[in-house]
N, C-alpha and C positions, 0 to 999 in steps of 0.2 A: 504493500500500500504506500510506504514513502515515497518508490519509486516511481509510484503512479500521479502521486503531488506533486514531486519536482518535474516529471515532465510536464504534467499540467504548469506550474510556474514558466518555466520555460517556453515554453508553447506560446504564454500569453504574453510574453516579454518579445517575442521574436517578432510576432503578430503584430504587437502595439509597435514597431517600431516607425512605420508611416505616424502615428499617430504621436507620439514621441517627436520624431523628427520635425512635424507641423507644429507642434506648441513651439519646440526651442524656435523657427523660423518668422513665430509670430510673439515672443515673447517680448518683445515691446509693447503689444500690443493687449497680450490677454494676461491678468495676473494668476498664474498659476497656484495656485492652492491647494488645499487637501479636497476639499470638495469639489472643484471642478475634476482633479483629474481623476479622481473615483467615480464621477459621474460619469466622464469619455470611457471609461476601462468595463464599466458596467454596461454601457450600451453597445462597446464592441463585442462583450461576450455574448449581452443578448442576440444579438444581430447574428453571431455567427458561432454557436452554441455547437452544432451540429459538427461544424468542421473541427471543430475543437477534443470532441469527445471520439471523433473518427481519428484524428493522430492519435489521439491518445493511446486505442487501444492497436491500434495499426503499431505503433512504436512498442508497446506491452507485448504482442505478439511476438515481434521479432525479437524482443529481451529475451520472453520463454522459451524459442526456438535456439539462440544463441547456448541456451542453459545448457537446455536438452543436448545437444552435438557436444558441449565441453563433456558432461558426465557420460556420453557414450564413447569420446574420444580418450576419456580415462581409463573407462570399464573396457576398453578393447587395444589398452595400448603396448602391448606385448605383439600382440597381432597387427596391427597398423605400422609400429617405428623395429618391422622385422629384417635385419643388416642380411640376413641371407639373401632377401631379393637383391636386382642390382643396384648398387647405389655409386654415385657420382660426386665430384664436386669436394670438398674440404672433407676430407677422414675428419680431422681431428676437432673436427666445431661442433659447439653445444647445440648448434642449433640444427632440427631436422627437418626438414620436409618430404611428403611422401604425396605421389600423386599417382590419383589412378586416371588412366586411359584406353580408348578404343581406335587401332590404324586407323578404320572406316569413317570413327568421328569429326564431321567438317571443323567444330570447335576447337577439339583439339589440334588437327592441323592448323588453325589459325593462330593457336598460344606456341608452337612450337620453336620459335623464334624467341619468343619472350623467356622461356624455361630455360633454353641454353643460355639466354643472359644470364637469367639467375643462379644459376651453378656457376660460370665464370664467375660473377663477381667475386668467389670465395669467400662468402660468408658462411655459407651453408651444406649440408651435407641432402643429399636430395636420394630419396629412394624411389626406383620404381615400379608399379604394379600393375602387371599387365593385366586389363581388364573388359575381355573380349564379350559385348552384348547386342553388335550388332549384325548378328550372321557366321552367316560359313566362314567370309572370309577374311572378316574380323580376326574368328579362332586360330584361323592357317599362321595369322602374320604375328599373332601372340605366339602361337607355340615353335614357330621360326628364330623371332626375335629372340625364346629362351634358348634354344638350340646351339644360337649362335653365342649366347652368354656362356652355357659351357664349354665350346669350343676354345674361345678368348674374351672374357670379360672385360676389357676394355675396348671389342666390335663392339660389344653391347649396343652403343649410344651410336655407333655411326649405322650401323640397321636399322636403331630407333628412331635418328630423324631422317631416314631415308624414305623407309615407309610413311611417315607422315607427311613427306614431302610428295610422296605418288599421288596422285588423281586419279586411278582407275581405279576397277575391280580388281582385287588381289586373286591372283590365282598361280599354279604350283610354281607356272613357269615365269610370269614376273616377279614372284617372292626371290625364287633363285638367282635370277639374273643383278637383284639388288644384293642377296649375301656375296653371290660373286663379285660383285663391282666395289665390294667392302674389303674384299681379299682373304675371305673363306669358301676353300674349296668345296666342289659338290659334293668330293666324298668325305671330306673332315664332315662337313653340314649331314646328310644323309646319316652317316656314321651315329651322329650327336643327335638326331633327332630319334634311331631307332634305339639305340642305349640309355636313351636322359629320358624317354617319354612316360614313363611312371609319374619321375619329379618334376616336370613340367606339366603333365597333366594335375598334379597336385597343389600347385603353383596357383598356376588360373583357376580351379577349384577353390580354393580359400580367398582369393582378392575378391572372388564374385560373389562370395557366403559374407565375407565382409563388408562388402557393399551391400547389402542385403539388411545385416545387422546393424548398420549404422542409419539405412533408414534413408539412403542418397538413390533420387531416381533414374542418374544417367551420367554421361562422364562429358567435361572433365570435373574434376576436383582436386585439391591440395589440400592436407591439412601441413601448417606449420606450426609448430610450439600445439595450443590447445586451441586452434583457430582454425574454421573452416572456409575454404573459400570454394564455391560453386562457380562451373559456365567460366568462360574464355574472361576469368579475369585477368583488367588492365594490370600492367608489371609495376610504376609505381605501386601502387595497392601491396605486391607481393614484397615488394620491396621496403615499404615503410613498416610491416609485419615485422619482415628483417631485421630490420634496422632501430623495432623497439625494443624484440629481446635480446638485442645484441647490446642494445647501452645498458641494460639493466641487468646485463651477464646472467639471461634468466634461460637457462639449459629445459630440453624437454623432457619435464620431469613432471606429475601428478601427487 
């Protein structure tokens, strides 16, 4: 309930600011007192009563929703900040990020620019989780991607923004033509796909139980520290994330 007063406060502080702004521009003019401007603040609420009470709980909602994700991003954080999948970017930083993704997904193709920045900048340590929910050949190019991880874990990322970078249908023979172009042979690839495919089919099996568990209905997504972010968001945003629990040396911990 506090929180629901200060947003109210707020709200009506933000609102009145036209209103505010006109007295001080006529304060020559009107003497301001306690009773006029109790009077202006009571007729702006009356007047717009309605919108007032729609932020309110519009802003309420998204606080609960906020909740809910941190106590499920706790309750599942063994499973979510898991260093066996592949991870990129600063070994040695407090800070993690894990994002799940689908090749096929146009948004993630769209962030895939923005992610590699993020991992340069060496702040972070970034984990990835293949998260195949759009078809066949979603699945081909996740369990290709992990194939190729066993083979050499640092192709990993050059298969990964390769595929995001295709525009087709993924199918056997353009998946291949990208691990080849990566500088993994057919048969290392083939070899790694029929030996690994238990622990890659296990792989993709839990990123997708876990998305499931946490209640997210599509990709992409990041969590970093205890912070969710959904849909091709902008990289400042990922960045000032960064960049708050990095000055408050505040490690992903629960």
């Amino acid at each position: 309930m506090p929180r629901v007063l200060l947003l109210l406060v707020l709200i009506i502080i933000i609102a009145s600011l036209p209103i505010i702004n006109n007295w001080l521009s006529n304060s020559r003019k009107v003497a301001l007192d306690d009773d006029y401007i109790s009077k202006e603040l009571d007729s702006y609420i009356d007047r717009n009563l309605d919108k007032i009470v729609e932020n309110i709980q519009e802003k309420s909602k998204y606080a609960t929703r906020g909740n809910i994700f941190k106590n499920k991003i706790s309750q599942y954080k063994d499973e979510i900040f898991d260093s066996t999948y592949p991870c990129f970017g600063n070994e040695n930083s407090h800070i993690i990020a894990v994002g799940f993704f689908d090749y096929s997904c146009g948004y993630c193709k769209a962030i895939k620019d923005d992610i590699k920045q993020l991992i340069d900048d060496g702040k972070i340590k970034y984990i990835f989780r293949d998260t195949p929910i759009l078809g066949d050949g979603s699945l081909k190019a996740a369990k290709s991607a992990l194939a190729v991880y066993f083979v050499n874990k640092e192709k990993y990322f050059d298969f990964h923004h390769a595929a995001l970078s295709y525009k087709e249908k993924f199918s056997d023979d353009n998946i291949l033509n990208i691990v080849q172009n990566i500088g993994i042979s057919k048969s290392d690839f083939n070899k790694s796909m029929k030996n690994n495919m238990s622990k890659i089919e296990q792989m993709i099996n839990n990123s997708r139980l876990l998305v499931k568990n946490l209640g997210i209905g599509g990709t992409p997504f990041l969590i970093i520290g205890d912070s969710l972010f959904v849909g091709a968001t902008d990289l400042s945003i990922l960045r000032k994330k960064v960049n708050e629990l990095s000055d408050n040396n505040q490690a992903t911990q629960f």
